[in-house]
C-alpha positions in Angstrom: 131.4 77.3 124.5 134.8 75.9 124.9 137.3 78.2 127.2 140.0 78.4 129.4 140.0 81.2 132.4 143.6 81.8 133.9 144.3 83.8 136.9 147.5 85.3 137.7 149.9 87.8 137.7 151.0 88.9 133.7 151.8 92.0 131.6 148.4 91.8 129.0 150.5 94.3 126.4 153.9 92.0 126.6 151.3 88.9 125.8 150.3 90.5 122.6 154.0 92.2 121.6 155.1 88.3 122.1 152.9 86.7 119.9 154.4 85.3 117.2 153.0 83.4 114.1 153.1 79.5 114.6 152.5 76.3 112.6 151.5 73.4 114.1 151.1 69.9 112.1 149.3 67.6 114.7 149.2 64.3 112.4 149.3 63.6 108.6 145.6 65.0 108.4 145.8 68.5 110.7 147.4 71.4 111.0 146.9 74.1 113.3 147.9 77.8 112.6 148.1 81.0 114.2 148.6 84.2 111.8 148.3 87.6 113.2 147.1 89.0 116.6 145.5 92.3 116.6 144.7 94.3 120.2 141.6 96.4 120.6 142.3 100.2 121.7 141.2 99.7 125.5 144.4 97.4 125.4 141.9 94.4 127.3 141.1 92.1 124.5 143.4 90.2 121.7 141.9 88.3 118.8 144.2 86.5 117.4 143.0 84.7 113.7 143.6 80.8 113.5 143.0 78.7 111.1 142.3 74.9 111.1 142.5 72.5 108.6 141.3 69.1 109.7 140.7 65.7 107.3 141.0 68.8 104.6 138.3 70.9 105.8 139.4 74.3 106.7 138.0 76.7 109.1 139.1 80.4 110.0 137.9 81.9 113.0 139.5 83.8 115.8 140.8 83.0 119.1 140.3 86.2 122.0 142.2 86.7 125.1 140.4 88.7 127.2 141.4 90.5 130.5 139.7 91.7 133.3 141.4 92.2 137.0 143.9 89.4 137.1 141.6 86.8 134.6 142.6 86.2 131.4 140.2 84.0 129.7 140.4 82.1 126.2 137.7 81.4 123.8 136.3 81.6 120.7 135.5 84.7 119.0 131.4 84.4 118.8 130.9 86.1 115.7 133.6 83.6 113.3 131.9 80.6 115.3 133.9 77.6 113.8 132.6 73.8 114.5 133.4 72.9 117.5 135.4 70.2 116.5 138.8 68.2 118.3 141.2 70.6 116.5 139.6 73.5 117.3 139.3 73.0 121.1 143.0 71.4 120.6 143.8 75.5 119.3 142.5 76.9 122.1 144.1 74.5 124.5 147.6 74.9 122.7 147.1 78.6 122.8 146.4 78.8 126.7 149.7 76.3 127.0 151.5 78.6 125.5 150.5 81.8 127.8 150.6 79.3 130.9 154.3 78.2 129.7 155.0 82.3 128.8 154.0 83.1 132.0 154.7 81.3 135.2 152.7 83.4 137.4 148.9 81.7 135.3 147.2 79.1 136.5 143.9 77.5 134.9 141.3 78.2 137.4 138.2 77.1 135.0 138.2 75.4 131.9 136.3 72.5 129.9 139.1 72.0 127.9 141.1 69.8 130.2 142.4 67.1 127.5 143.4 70.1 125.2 145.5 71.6 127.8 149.2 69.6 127.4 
């Protein structure tokens, strides 16, 4: 299962107030987009839906950000299980740039997402 585990100091409620919708076109034939971010009522886990369209096939699924002590990891959601394809993995790896650029105190401590991460 593709993921990427940060470790750091970072405000888990200011991650999901800062979310904000986002369209990415990666070449003539994808496009990567995050809609809407919801938080579950512990306050430990945001899903956040993406969709994917890749050499027009689309696929919805969501992305969670899970924290527990000062890890934060990224993955897929197992129950909208896309294809694991380059676009997805590129989503998550975009989306764990983004918290690593929105937060200077992350770093990537695990990941096999290495060539998604900019």
């Amino acid at each position: 299962m593709p993921h990427v585990v940060l470790t750091g100091r970072y405000d888990f409620q200011r991650i999901y107030t800062q979310f904000q919708k986002k369209i990415h076109k990666i070449d003539s034939t994808t496009i990567i987009k995050y809609e809407e971010s919801f938080i579950n009522n512990d306050k430990n886990l945001i899903l956040i839906k993406t969709i994917v369209i890749e050499n027009q096939k689309v696929q919805s699924f969501y992305i969670m950000a899970m924290q527990k002590d000062q890890q934060l990891t990224i993955r897929l959601d197992p129950l909208t299980d896309p294809t694991k394809t380059s676009s997805v993995k590129k989503s998550l790896g975009m989306m764990a740039q983004e918290l690593l650029n929105n937060n200077t105190n992350l770093k990537v401590t695990k990941t096999n997402l290495n060539e998604f991460i900019i």
